[in-house]
N, C-alpha and C positions, 0 to 999 in steps of 0.2 A: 470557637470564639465565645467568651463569655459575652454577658446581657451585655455591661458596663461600656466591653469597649466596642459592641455594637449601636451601643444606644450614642455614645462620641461619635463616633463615624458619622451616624444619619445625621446629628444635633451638626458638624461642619458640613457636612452635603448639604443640608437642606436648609442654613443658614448664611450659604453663600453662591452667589452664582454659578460662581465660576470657584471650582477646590482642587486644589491642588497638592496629595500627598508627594511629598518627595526628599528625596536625602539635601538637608540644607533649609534655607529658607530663599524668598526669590531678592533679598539681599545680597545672600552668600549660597549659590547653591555646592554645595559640598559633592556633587561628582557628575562628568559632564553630561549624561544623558537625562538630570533634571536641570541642568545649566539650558540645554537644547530646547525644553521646554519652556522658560523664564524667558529666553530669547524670543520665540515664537510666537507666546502673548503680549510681549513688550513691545515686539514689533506690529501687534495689531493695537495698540495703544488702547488695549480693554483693563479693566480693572478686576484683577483676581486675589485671591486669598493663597496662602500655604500652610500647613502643616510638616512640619518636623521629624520626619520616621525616625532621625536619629536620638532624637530627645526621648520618646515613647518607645518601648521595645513591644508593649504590648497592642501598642495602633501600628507600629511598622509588622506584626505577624499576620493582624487581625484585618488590614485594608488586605492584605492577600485571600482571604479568605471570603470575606463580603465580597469584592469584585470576580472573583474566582480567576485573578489573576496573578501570574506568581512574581510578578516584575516593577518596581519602583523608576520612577514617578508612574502616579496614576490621576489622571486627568476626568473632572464631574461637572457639567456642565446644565444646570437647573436639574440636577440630580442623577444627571445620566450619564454613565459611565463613558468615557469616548477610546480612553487607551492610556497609550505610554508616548515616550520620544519616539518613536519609531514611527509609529499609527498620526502622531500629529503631524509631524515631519511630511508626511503623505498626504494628509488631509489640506495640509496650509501648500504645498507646491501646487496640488493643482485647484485650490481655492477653496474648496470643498469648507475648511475652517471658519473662514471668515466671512464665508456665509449664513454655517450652522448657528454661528455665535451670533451674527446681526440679527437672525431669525430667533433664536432663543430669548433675547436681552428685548428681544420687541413685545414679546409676550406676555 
C-alpha cells in the first residue's frame, strides 16, 4: 500500500466515528453484504459515514491491506476496526453492537 492511500484511510478513520468502507454508498449500497450493514446502523439510528471501494480501485486494494482483512464492507469505529457483515450481524443479535457504539460515541 502506498503512503497516499494510507494516509486517505487514516484521514476517513479518524475523521469520522463511525467509517464505513463498502461497495456502494449507504444511499445505494451496491451488494448485499454492505446493504446488511447500512441496515444494521440504520436500524441503531446512529450516524455514520461511507466510502465508495467502487469509485477508488486503490482504497478498495489498500483498506484490505491496512485492516489485514481481505473482505468488503469493513466497519471503524473511533478508529477501530470491528469487522464485516458477518462480524456485525453477530455483534447487533446479541447486543454486543449497540453497546460498543453507545460506549464509544460517549467518549
Amino acid at each position: 500500500m502506498d503512503f497516499d492511500s494510507k494516509k486517505r484511510i487514516e484521514d476517513l478513520i479518524n475523521s469520522n466515528s463511525i467509517m464505513v468502507f463498502m461497495k456502494g454508498n449507504k444511499l445505494m449500497p451496491q451488494c448485499g453484504f454492505s446493504n446488511n450493514v447500512v441496515q444494521i446502523l440504520n436500524s441503531l439510528g446512529i450516524h455514520f459515514e461511507t466510502f465508495d471501494v467502487l469509485e477508488d480501485m486503490d482504497i478498495r486494494e489498500a483498506i484490505k491491506e491496512y485492516s489485514n482483512w481481505p473482505t468488503i464492507p469493513q466497519v471503524y469505529l473511533k478508529g477501530e476496526f470491528l469487522g464485516g457483515s458477518d462480524i456485525l450481524i453477530e455483534m447487533y443479535n446479541s447486543g454486543e453492537l449497540k453497546e460498543k457504539i453507545e460506549i464509544a460515541l460517549a467518549s
